[in-house]
C-alpha positions in Angstrom: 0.0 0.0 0.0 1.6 3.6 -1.1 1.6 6.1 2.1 0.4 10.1 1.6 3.2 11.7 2.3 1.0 15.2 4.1 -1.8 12.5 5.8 1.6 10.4 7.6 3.1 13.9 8.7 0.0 15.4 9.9 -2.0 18.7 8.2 -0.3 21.7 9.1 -2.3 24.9 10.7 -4.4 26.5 8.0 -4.1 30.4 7.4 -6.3 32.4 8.9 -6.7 35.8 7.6 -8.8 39.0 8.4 -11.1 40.3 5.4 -11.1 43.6 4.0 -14.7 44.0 2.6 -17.1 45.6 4.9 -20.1 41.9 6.1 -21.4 43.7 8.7 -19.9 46.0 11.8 -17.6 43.6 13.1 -13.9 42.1 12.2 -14.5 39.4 10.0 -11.4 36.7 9.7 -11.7 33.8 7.5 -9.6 30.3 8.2 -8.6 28.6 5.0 -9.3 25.1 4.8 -10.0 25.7 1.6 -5.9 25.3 1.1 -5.3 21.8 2.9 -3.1 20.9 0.3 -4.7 17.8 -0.9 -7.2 17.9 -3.7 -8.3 21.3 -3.7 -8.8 20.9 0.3 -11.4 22.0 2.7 -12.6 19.8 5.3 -13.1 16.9 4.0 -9.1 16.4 3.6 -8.9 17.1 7.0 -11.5 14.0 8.0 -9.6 11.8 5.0 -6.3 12.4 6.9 -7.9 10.5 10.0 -9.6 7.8 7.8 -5.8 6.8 6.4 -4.8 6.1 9.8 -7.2 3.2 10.2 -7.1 2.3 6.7 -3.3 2.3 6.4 -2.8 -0.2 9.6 -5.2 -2.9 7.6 -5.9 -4.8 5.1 -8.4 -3.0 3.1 -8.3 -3.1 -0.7 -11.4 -1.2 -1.6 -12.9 1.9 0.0 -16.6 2.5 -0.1 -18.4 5.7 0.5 -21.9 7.4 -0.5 -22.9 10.9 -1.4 -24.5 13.2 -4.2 -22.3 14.4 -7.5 -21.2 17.1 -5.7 -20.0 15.6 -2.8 -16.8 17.1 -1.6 -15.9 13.9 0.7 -16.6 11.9 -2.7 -14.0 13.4 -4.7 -11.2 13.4 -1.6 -11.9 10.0 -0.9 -11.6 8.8 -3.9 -8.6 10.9 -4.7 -6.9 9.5 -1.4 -7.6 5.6 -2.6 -6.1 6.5 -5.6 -2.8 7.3 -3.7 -2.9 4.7 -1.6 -3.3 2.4 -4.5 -6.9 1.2 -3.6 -9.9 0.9 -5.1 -13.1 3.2 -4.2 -16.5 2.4 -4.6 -19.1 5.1 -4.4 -22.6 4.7 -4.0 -24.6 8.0 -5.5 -28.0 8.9 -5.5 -29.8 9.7 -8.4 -32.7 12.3 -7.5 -30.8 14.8 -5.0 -30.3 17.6 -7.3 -33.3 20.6 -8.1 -34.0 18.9 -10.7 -34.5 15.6 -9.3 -32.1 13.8 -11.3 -28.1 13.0 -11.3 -25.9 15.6 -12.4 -22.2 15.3 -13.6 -20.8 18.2 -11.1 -17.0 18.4 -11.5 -16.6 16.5 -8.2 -17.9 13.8 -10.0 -16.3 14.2 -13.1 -13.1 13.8 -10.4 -13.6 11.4 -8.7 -14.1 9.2 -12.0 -10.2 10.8 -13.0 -9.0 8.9 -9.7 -10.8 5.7 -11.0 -13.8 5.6 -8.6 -16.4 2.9 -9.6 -19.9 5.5 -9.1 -22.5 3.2 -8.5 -25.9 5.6 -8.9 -29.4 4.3 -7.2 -32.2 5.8 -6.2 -32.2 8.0 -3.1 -34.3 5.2 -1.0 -32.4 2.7 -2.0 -29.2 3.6 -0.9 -28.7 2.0 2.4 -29.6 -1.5 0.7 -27.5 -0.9 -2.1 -24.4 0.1 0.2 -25.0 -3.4 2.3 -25.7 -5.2 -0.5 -22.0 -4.0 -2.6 -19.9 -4.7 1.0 -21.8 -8.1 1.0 -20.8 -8.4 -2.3 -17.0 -7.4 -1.8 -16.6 -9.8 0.9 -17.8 -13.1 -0.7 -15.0 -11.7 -3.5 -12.9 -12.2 -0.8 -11.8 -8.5 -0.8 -11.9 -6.6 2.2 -13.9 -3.2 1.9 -13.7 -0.1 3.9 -16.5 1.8 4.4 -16.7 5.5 5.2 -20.5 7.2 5.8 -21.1 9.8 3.9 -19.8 13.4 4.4 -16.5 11.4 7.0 -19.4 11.0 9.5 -17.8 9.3 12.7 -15.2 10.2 14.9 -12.3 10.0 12.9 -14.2 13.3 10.9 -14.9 14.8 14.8 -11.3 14.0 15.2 -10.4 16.2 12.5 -12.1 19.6 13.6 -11.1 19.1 17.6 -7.5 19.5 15.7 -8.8 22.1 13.8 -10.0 24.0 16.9 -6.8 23.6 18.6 -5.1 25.3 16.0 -7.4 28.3 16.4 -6.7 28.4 20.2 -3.1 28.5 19.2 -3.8 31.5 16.5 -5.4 33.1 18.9 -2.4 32.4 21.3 -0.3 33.7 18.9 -1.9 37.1 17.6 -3.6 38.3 20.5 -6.6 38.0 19.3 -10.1 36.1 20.6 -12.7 34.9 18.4 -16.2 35.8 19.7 -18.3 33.9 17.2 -17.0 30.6 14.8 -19.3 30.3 12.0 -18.9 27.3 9.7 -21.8 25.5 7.2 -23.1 22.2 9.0 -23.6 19.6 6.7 -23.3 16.0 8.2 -22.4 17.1 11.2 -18.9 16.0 12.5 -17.4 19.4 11.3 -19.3 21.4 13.5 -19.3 18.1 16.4 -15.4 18.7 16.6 -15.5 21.7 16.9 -17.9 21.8 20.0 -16.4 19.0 21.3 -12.5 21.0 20.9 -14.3 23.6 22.7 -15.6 21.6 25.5 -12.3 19.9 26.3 -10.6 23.1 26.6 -12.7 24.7 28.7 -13.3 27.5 26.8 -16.9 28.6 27.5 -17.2 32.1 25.9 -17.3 31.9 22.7 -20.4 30.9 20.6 -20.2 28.0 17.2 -22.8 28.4 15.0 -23.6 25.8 11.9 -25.6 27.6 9.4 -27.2 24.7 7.9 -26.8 23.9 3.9 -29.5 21.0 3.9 -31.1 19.7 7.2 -34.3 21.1 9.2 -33.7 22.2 12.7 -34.5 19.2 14.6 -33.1 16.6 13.0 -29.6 18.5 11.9 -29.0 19.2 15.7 -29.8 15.7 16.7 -27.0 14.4 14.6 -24.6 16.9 15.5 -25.2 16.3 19.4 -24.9 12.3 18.6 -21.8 13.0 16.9 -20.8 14.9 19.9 -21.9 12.5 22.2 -20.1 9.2 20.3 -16.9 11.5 20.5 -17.0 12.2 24.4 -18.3 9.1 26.0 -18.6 9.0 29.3 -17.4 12.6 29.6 -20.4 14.2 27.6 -22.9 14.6 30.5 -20.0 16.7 32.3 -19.5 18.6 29.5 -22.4 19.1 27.5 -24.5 21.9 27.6 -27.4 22.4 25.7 -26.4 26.2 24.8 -23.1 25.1 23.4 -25.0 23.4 20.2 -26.0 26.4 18.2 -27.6 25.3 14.5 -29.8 27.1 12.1 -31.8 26.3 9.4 -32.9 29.5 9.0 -30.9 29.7 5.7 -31.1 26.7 4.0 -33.3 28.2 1.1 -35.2 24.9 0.1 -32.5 22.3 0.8 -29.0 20.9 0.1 -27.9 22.5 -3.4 -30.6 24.9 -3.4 -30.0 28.8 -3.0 -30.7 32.7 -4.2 -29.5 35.3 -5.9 -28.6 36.6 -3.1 -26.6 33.8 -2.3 -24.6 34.5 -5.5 -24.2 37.7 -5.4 -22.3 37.4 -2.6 -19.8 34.7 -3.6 -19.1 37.7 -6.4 -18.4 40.4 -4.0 -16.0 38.1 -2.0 -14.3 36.8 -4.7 -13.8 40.2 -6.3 -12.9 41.7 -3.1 -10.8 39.0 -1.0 -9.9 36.6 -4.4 -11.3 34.0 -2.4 -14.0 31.7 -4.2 -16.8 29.9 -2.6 -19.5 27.7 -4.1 -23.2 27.6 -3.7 -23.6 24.3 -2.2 -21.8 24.9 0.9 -19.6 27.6 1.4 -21.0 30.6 0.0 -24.8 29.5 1.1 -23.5 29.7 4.4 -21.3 32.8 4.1 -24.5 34.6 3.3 -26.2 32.9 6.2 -23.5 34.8 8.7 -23.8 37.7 7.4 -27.8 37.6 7.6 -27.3 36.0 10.9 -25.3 39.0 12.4 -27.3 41.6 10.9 -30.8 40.3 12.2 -29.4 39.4 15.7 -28.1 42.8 16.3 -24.4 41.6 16.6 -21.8 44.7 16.8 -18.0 44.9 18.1 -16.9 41.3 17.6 -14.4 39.1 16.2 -16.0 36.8 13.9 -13.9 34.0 12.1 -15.8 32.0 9.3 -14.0 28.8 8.1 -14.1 28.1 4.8 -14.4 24.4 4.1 -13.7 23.8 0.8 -15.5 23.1 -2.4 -13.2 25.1 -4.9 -14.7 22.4 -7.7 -18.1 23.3 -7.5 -16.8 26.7 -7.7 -16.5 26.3 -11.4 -19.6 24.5 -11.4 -21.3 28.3 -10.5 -19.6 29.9 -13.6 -20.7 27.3 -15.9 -24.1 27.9 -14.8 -23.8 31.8 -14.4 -21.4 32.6 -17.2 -21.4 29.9 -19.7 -18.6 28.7 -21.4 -15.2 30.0 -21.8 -15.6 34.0 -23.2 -19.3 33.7 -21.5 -18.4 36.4 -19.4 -17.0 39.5 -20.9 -16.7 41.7 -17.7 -16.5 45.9 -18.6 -15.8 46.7 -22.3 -13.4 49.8 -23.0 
């Protein structure tokens, strides 16, 4: 089995950098996971890196995962069994775009670069299918690997307690302190590690809000709080308060993949004014949730870091759709 060379040394601290455009009356800083350099990043390199621990001290030959065509974990997963010399298998639904149907995103096209096998099935259908292709794998006599969609588990919450060290220690370092962490909440083991780094440190001030990209309210915080409960143990009822799980739906405009114009005007401004792009799926949708967030709740005089999870694919997904092809958009004419 071929080792990763960054995943056997360990992710180094992301940069973290204060933005110049004007979100709202507050300093707004932006950590860039986004530049994890492994396959365009974000935090789903961060949760790979703690999958290749378990999978590099076995015997696995094939890793198996599930998630949409614009999965973010799909593409890094497959892109990390690629270097290790394994196979991946992913299972994909077929109906979980607007449309209903499967959609070649560039995550996709990706992960079929790395040599994926993309198994698609309908969206009810997927836990049988994903039981059904280990089954399968193991009367082979192969010996699958299988990671839940999005790196849920606590290798992912592993990977954000890390990351929430490292903001203790930018903090640390720059004299500054972080009043609010905003992040999009997808699966749930992002924003789980980071409550749970929290919790082990102590550090009761500040507040971590998910801004959800897909599920309602009650059943988005249930998973997070599981996640956070699996991670802790025996510690979570000494730990755990209800106030330190803070995740809102208020801006998930529909659903996972769905958004508004407003949404989209706002990856513009941030890419023209901080070169920094975000996609509509995850990153920017919850960008704009922040901002609304802040501005509806009154919030003035804080520090406010927003971590950017990745996603620079679907990026170019956004200006295929909003620009067309190549020369699509011609910008001001002199």
């Amino acid at each position: 089995m071929e080792r990763i060379a960054l995943f056997e040394r360990g992710i180094d601290s992301t940069p973290v950098e204060l933005l110049s455009g004007e979100y709202g009356p507050d300093r707004f800083f932006m950590k860039r996971d986004d530049m994890v350099p492994f396959s365009f990043g974000g935090n789903k390199a961060r949760k790979a890196a703690e999958f290749y621990k378990e999978i590099a001290g076995g015997d696995t030959d094939v890793v198996m995962t599930y998630g949409s065509s614009s999965s973010n974990h799909c593409r890094i997963i497959a892109n990390m069994a690629a270097a290790m010399g394994l196979s991946c298998h992913i299972i994909s639904p077929e109906d979980t775009s607007q449309e209903g149907k499967w959609e070649p995103f560039y995550n996709a096209r990706l992960a079929g670069l790395f040599g994926a096998t993309v198994e698609k099935c309908p969206l009810s259908l997927v836990a049988e299918t994903i039981e059904r292709r280990k089954l399968a794998y193991e009367r082979e006599g192969r010996k699958p690997y299988f990671i839940a969609g999005g790196g849920h588990g606590n290798p992912g919450t592993e990977g954000y307690v890390k990351a929430y060290r490292e903001i203790l220690a930018y903090e640390k370092e720059n004299q500054v302190y972080f009043d609010y962490i905003f992040h999009p909440s997808g699966t749930g083991t992002t924003q789980a590690g980071l409550v749970c780094g929290k919790l082990l440190s102590g550090d009761k001030g500040r507040k971590i809000i998910g801004i959800s990209i897909a599920r309602q309210q009650e059943r988005g915080r249930e998973v997070v709080k599981d996640s956070i409960r699996e991670y802790l143990g025996a510690r979570f009822d000494g730990l755990y308060g209800e106030e330190d799980l803070v995740f809102t739906d208020a801006y998930r405009l529909g659903g996972y993949g769905q958004y508004n114009e407003a949404v989209k005007k706002t990856i513009e401004e941030v890419l023209c004014r901080e070169a920094i792009p975000m996609d509509t799926t995850y990153v920017g949708k919850a960008f704009y949730g922040m901002c609304q967030y802040v501005e509806e709740r009154g919030i003035r005089g804080k520090n406010i870091l927003f971590i950017h999870t990745g996603g620079t694919p679907l990026f170019f997904d956004f200006i295929s759709k909003h620009f067309g092809a190549v020369g699509g958009f011609q910008g001001k004419q002199t």
